[in-house]
mmCIF file of the C-alpha atoms, coordinates in Angstrom:
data_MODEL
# 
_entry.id   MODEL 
# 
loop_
_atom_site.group_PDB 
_atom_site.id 
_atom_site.type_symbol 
_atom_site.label_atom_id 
_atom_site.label_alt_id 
_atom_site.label_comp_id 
_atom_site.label_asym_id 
_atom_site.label_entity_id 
_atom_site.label_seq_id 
_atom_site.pdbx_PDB_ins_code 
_atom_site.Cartn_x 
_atom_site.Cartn_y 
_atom_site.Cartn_z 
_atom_site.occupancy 
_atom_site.B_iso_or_equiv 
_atom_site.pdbx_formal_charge 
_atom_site.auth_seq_id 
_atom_site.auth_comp_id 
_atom_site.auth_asym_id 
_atom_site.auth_atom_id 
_atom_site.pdbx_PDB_model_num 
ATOM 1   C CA . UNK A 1 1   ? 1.964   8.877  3.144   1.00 0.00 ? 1   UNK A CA 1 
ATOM 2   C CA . UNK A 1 2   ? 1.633   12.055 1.305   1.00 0.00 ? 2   UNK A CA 1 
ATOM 3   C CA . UNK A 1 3   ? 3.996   13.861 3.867   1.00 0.00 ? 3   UNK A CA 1 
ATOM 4   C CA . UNK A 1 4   ? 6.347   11.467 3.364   1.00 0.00 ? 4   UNK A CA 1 
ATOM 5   C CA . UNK A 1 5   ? 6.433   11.147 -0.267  1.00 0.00 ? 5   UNK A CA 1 
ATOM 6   C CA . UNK A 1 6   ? 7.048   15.538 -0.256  1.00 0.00 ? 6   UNK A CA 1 
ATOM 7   C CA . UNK A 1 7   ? 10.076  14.981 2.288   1.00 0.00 ? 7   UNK A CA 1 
ATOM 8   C CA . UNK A 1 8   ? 11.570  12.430 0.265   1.00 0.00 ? 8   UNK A CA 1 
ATOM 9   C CA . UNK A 1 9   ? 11.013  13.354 -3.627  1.00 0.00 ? 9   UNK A CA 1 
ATOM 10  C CA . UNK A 1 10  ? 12.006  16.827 -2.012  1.00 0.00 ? 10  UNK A CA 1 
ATOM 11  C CA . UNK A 1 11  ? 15.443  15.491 -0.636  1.00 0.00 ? 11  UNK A CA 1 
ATOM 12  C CA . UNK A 1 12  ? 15.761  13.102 -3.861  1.00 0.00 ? 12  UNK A CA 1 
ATOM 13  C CA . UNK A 1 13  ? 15.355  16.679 -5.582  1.00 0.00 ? 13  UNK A CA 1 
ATOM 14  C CA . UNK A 1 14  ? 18.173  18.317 -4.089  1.00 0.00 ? 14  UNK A CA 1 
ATOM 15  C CA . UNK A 1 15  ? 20.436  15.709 -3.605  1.00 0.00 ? 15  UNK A CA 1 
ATOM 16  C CA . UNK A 1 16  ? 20.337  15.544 -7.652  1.00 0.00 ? 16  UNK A CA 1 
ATOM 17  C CA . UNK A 1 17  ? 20.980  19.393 -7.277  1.00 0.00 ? 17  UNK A CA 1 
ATOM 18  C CA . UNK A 1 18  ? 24.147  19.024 -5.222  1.00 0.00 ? 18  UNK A CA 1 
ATOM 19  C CA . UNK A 1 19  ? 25.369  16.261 -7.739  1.00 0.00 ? 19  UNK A CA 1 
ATOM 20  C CA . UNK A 1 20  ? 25.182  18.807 -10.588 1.00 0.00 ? 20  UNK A CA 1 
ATOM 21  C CA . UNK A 1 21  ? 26.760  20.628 -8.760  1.00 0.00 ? 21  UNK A CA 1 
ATOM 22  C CA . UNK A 1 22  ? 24.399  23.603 -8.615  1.00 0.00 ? 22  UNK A CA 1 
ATOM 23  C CA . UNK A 1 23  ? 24.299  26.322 -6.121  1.00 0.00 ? 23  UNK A CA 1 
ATOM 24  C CA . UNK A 1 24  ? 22.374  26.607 -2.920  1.00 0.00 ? 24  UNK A CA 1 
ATOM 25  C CA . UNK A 1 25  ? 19.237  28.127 -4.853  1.00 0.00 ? 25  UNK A CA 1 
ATOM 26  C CA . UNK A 1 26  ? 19.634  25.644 -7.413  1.00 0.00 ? 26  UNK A CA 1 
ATOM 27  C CA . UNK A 1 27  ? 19.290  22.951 -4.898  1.00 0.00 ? 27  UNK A CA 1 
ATOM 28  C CA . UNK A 1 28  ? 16.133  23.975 -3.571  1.00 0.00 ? 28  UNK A CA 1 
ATOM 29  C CA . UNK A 1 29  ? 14.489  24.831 -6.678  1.00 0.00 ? 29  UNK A CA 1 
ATOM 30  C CA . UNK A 1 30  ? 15.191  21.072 -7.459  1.00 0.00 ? 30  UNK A CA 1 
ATOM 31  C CA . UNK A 1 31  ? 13.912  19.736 -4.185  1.00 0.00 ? 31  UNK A CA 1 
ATOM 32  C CA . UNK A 1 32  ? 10.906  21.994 -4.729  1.00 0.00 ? 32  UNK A CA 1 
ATOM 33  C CA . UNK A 1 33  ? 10.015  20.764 -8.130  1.00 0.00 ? 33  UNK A CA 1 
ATOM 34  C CA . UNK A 1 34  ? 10.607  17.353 -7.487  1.00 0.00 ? 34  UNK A CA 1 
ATOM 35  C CA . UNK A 1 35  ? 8.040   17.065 -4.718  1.00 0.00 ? 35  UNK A CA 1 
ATOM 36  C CA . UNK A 1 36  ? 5.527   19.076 -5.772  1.00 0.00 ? 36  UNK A CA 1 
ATOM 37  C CA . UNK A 1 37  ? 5.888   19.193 -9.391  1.00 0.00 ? 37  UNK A CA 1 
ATOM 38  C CA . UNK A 1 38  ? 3.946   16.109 -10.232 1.00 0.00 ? 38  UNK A CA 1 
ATOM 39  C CA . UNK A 1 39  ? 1.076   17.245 -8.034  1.00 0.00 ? 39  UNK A CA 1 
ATOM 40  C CA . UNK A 1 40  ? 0.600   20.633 -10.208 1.00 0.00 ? 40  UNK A CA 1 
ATOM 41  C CA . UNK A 1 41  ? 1.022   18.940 -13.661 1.00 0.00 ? 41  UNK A CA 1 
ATOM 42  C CA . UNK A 1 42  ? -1.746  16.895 -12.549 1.00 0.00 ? 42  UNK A CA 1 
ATOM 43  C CA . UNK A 1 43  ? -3.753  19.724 -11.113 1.00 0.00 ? 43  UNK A CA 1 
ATOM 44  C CA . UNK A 1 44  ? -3.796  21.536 -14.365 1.00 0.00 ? 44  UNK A CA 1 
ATOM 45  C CA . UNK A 1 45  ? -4.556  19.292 -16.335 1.00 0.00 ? 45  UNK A CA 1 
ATOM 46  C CA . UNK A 1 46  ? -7.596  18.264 -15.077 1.00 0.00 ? 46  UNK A CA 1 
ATOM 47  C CA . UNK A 1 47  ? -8.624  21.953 -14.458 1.00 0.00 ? 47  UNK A CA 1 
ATOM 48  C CA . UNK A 1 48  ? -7.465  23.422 -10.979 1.00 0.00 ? 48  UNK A CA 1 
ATOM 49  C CA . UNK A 1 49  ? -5.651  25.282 -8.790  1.00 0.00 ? 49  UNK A CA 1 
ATOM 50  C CA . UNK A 1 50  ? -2.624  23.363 -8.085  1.00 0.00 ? 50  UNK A CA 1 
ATOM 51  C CA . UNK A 1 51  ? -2.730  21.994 -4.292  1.00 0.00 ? 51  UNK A CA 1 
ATOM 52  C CA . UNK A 1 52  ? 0.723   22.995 -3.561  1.00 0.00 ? 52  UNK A CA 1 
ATOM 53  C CA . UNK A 1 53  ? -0.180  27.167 -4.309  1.00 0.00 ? 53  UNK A CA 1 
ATOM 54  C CA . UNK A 1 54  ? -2.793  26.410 -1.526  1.00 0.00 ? 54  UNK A CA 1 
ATOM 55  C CA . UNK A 1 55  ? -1.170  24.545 1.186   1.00 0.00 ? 55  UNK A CA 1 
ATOM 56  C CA . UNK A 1 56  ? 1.361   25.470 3.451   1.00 0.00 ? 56  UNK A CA 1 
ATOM 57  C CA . UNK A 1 57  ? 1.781   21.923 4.920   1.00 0.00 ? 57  UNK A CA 1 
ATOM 58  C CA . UNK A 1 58  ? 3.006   20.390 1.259   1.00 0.00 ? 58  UNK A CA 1 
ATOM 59  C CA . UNK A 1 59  ? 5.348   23.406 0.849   1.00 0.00 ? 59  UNK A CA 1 
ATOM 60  C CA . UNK A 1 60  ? 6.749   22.854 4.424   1.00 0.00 ? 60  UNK A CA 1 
ATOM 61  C CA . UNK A 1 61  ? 6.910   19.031 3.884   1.00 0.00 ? 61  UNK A CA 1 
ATOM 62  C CA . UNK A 1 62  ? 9.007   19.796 1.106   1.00 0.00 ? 62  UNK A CA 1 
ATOM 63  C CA . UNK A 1 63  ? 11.269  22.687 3.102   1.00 0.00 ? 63  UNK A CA 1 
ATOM 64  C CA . UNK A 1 64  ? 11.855  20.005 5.503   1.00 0.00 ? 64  UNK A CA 1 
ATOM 65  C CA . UNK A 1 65  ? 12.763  17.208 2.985   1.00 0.00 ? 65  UNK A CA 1 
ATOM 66  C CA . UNK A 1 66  ? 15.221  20.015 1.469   1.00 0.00 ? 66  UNK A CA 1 
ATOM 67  C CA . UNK A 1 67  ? 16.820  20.937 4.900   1.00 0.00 ? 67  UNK A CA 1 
ATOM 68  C CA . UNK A 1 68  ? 17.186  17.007 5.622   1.00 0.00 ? 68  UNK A CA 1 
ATOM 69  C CA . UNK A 1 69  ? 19.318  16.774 2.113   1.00 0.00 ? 69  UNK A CA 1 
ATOM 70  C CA . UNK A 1 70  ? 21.407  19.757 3.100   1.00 0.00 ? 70  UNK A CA 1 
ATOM 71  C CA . UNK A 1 71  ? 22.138  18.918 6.160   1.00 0.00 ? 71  UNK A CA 1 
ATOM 72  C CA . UNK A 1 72  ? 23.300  15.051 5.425   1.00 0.00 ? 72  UNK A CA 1 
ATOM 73  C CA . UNK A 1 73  ? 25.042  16.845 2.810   1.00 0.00 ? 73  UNK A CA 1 
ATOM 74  C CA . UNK A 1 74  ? 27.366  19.234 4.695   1.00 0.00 ? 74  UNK A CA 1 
ATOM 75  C CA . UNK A 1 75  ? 27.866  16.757 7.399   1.00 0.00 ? 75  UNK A CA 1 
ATOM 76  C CA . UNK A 1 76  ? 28.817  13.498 5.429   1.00 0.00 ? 76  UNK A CA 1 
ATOM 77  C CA . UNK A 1 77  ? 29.260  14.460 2.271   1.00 0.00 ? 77  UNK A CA 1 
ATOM 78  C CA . UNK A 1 78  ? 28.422  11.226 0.429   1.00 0.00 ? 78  UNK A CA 1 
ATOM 79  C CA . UNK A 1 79  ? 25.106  10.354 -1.607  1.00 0.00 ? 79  UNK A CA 1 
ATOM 80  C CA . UNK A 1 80  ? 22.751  9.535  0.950   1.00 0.00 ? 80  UNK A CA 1 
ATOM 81  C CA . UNK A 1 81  ? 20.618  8.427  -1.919  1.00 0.00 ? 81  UNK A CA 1 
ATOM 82  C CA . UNK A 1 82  ? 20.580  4.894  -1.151  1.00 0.00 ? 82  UNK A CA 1 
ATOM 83  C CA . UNK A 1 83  ? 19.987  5.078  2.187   1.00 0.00 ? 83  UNK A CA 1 
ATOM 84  C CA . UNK A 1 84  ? 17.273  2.120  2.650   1.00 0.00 ? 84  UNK A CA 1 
ATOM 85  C CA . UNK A 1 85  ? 15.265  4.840  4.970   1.00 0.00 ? 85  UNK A CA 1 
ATOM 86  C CA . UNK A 1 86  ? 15.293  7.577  2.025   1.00 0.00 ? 86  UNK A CA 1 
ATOM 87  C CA . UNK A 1 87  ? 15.111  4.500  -0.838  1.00 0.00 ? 87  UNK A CA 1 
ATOM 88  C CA . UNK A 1 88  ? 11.593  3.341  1.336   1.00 0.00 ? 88  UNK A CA 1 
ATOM 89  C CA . UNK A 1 89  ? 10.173  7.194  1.739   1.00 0.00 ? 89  UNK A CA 1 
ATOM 90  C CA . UNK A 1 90  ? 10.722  7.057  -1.591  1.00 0.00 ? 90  UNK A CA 1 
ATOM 91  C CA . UNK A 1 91  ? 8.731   4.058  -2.593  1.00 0.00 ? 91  UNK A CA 1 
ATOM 92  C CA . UNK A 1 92  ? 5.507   5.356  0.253   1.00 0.00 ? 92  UNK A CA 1 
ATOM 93  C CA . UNK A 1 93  ? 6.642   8.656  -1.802  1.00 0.00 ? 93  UNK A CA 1 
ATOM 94  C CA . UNK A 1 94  ? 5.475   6.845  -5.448  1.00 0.00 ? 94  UNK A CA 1 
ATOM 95  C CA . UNK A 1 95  ? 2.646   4.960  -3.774  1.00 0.00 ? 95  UNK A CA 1 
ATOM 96  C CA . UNK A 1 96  ? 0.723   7.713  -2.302  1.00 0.00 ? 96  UNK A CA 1 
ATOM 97  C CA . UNK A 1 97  ? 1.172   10.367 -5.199  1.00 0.00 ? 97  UNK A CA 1 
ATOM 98  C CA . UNK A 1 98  ? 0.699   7.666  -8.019  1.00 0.00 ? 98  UNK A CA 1 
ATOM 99  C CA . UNK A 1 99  ? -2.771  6.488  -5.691  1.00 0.00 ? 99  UNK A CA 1 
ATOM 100 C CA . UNK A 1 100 ? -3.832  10.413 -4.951  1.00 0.00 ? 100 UNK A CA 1 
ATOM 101 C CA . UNK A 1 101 ? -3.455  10.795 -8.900  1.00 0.00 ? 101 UNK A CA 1 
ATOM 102 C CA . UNK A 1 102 ? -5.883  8.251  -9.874  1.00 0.00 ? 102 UNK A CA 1 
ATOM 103 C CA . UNK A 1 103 ? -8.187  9.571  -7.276  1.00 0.00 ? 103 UNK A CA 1 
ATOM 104 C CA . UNK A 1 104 ? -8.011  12.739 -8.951  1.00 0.00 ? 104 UNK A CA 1 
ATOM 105 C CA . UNK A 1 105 ? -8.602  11.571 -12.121 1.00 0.00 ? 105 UNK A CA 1 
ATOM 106 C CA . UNK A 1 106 ? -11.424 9.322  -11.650 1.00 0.00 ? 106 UNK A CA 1 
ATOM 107 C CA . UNK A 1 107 ? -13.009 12.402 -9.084  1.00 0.00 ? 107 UNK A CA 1 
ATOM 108 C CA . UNK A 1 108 ? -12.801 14.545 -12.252 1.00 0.00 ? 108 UNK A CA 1 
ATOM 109 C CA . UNK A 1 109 ? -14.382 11.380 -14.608 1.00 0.00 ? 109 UNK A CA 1 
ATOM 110 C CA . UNK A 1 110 ? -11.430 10.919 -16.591 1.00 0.00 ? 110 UNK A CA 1 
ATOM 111 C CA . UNK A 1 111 ? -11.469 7.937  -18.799 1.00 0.00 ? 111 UNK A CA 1 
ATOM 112 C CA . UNK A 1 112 ? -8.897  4.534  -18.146 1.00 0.00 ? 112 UNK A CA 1 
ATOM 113 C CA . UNK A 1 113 ? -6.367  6.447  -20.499 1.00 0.00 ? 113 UNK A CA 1 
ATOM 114 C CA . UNK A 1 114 ? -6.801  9.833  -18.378 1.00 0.00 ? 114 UNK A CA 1 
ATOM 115 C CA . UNK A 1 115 ? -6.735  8.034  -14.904 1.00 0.00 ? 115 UNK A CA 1 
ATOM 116 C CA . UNK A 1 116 ? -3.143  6.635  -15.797 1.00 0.00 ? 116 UNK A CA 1 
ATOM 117 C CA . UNK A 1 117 ? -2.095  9.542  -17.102 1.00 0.00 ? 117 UNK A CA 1 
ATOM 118 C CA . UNK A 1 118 ? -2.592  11.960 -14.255 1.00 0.00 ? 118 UNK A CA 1 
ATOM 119 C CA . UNK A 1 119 ? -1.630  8.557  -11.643 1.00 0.00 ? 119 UNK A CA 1 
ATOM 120 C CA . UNK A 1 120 ? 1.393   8.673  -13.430 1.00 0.00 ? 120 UNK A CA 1 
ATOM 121 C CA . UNK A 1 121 ? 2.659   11.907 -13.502 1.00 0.00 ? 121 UNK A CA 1 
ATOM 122 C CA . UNK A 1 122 ? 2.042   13.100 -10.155 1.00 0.00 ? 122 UNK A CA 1 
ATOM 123 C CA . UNK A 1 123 ? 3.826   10.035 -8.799  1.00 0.00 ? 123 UNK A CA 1 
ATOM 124 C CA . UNK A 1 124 ? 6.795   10.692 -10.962 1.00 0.00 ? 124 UNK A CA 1 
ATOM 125 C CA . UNK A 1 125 ? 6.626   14.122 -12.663 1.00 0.00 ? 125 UNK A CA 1 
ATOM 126 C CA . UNK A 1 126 ? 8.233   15.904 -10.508 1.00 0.00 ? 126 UNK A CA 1 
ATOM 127 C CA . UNK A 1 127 ? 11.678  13.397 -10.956 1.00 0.00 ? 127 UNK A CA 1 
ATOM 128 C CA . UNK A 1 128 ? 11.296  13.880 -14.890 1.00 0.00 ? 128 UNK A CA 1 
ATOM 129 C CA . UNK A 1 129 ? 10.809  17.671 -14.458 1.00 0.00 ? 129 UNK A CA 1 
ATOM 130 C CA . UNK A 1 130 ? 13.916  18.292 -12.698 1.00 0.00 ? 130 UNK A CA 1 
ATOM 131 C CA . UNK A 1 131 ? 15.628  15.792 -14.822 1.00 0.00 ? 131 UNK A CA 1 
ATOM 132 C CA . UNK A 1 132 ? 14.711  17.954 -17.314 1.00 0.00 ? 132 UNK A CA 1 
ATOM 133 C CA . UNK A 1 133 ? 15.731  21.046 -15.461 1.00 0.00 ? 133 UNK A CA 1 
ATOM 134 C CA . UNK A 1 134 ? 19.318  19.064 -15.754 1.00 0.00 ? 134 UNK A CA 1 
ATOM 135 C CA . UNK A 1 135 ? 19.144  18.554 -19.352 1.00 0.00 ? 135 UNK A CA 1 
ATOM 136 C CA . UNK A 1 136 ? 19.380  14.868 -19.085 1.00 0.00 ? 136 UNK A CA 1 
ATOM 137 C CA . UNK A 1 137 ? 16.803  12.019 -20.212 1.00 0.00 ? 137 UNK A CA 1 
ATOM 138 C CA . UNK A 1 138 ? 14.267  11.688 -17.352 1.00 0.00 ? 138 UNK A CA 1 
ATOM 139 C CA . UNK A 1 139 ? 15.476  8.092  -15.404 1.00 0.00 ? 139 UNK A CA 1 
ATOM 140 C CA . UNK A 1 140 ? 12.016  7.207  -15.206 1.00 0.00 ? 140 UNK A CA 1 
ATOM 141 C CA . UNK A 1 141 ? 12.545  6.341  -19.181 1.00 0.00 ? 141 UNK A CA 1 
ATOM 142 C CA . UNK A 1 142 ? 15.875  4.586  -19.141 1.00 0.00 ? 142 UNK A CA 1 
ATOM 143 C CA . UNK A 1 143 ? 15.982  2.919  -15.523 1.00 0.00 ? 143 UNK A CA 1 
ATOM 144 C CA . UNK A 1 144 ? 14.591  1.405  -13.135 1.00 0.00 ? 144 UNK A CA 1 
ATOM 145 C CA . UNK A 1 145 ? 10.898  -0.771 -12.531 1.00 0.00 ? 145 UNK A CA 1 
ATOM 146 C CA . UNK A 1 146 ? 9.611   3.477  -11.243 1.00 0.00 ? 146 UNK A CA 1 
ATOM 147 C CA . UNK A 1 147 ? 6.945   4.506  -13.259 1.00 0.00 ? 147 UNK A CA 1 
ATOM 148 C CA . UNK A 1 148 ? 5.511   1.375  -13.887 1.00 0.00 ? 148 UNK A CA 1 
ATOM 149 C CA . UNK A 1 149 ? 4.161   0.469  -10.541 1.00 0.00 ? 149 UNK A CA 1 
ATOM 150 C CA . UNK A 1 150 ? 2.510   4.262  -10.957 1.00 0.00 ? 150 UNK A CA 1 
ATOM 151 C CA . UNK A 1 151 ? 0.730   3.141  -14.389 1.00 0.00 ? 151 UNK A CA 1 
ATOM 152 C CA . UNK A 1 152 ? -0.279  -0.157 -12.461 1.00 0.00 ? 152 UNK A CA 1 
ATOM 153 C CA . UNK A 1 153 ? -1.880  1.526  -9.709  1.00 0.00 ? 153 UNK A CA 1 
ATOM 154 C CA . UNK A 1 154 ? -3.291  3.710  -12.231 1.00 0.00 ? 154 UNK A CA 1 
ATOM 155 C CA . UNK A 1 155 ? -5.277  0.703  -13.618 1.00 0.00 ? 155 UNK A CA 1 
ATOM 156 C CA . UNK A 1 156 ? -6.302  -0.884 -10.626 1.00 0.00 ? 156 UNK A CA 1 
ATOM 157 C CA . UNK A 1 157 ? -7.851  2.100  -9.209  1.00 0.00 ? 157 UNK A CA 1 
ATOM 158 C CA . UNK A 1 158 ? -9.941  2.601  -12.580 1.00 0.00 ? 158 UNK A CA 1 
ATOM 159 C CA . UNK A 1 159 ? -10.821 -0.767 -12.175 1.00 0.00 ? 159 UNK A CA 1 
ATOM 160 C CA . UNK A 1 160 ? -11.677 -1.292 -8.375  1.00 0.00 ? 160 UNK A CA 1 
ATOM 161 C CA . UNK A 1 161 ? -13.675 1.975  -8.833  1.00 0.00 ? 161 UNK A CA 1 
ATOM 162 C CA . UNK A 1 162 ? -15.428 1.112  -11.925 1.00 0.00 ? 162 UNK A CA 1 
ATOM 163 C CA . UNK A 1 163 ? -16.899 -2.165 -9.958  1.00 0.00 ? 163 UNK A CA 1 
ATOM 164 C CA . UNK A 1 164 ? -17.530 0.100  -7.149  1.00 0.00 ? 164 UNK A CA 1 
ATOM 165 C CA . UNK A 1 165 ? -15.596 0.102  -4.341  1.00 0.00 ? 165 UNK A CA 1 
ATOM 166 C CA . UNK A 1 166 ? -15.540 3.219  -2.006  1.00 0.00 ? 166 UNK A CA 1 
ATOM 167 C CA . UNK A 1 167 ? -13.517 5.857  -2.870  1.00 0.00 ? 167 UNK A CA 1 
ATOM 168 C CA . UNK A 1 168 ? -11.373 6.595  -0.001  1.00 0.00 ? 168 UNK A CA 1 
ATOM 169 C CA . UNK A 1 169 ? -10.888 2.056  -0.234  1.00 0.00 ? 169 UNK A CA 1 
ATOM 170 C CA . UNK A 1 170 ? -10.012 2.254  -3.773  1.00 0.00 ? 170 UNK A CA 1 
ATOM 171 C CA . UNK A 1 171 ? -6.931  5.225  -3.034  1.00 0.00 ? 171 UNK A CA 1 
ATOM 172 C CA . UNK A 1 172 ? -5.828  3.348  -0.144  1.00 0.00 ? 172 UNK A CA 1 
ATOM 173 C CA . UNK A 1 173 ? -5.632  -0.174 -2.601  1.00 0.00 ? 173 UNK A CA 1 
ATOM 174 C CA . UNK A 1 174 ? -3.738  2.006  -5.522  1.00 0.00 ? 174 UNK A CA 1 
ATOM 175 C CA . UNK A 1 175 ? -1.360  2.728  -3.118  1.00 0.00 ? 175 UNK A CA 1 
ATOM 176 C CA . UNK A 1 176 ? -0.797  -0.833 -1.554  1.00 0.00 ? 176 UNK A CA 1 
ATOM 177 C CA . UNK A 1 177 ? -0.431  -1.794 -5.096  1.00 0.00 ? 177 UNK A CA 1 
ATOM 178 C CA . UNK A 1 178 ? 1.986   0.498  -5.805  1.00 0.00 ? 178 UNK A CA 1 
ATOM 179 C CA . UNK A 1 179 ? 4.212   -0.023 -3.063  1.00 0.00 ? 179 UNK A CA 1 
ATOM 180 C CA . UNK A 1 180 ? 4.090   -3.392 -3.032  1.00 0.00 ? 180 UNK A CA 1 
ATOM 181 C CA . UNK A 1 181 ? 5.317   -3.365 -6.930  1.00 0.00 ? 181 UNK A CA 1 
ATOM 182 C CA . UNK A 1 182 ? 7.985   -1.017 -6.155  1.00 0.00 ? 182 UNK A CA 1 
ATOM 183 C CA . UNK A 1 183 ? 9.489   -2.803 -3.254  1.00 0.00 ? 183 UNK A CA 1 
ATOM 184 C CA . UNK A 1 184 ? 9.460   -6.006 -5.387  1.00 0.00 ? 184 UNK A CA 1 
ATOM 185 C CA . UNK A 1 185 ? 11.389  -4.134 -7.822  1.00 0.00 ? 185 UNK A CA 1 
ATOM 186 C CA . UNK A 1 186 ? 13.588  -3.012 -5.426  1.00 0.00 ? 186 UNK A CA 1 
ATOM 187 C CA . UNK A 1 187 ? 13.968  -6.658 -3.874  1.00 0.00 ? 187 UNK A CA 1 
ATOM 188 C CA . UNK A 1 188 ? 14.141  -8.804 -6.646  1.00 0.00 ? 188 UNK A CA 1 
ATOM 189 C CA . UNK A 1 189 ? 15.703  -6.456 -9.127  1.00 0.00 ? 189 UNK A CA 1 
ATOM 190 C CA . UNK A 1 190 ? 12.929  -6.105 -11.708 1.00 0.00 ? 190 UNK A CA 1 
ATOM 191 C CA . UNK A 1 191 ? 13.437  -3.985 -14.764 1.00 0.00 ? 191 UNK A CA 1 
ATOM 192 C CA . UNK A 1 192 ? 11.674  -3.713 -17.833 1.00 0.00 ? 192 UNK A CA 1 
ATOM 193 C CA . UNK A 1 193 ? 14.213  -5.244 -21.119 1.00 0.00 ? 193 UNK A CA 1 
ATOM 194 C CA . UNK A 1 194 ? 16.056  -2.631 -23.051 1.00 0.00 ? 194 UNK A CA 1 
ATOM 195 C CA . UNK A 1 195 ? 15.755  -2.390 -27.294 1.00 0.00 ? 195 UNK A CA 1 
# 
């Protein structure tokens, strides 16, 4: 799931690149930072070496996810964005960062607060970081039923571990909880009401 999630957020990166516009750098630097920005926030916050400085297989997930974007770029041109294949990466994408998050956190004994937290931005940092990057309002804030499945998983992992279920059976929950939140948002068209 994690592979998958760094191939897609990294395509979802630079396909945002190409719609600003940017240049071929520019696109990769946003593929980059969308898949693996999340993870690194998360990594120093709770006090370590980022996982992506130390792993060749996340960086070449998200070279791969990159090259995908370019390519279905140059050869059709249009915004491959919601392609159901790329929408569901993206969705196992969510699931397995927002799950791998809460692991951290609750690894590191990190309180309810702190567990959501770190859940939350590695499964959609990375998205409001390059939004960022693009000077415009992260779309995690303004659209979408995203980062809420990632604060939900966030929960239930505190909560399955707290009444003691196995590590490894507790990330592997988060994540089903996740994903199934997201693809009911993307089925039935949830969002959360606007002020």
């Amino acid at each position: 799931m994690n592979a998958v999630g760094l191939v897609a957020f990294a395509a979802v990166g630079a396909l945002k690149g190409r719609e600003a516009g940017l240049d071929l750098f520019g696109v990769v630097v946003l593929g980059f930072l969308t898949a693996l920005g999340g993870g690194t926030v998360r990594d120093l916050l709770v006090g370590r070496v980022p996982t992506s400085l130390q792993s060749d297989v996340e960086v070449l997930a998200a070279a791969l996810g990159v090259v995908f974007a370019v390519a279905v770029s140059v050869r059709y041109g249009d915004d491959p964005r919601e392609s159901p294949a790329l929408v569901l990466s993206d969705a196992v994408g969510l699931a397995a960062f927002a799950a791998t998050g809460a692991a951290v956190g609750i690894e590191t004994g990190l309180s309810l607060f702190g567990v959501v937290v770190v859940a939350t931005l590695t499964g959609v940092g990375g998205g409001s970081l390059s939004d960022l990057l693009l000077v415009r309002v992260p779309a995690v804030l303004q659209e979408d039923f995203y980062a809420t499945p990632a604060v939900a998983g966030g929960v239930f992992a505190w909560v399955t571990a707290g009444v003691g279920v196995e590590a490894g059976a507790t990330t592997l929950l988060a994540a089903m909880a996740v994903l199934a939140l997201r693809l009911g948002a993307l089925r039935f068209g949830w969002r959360l009401p606007t002020l």
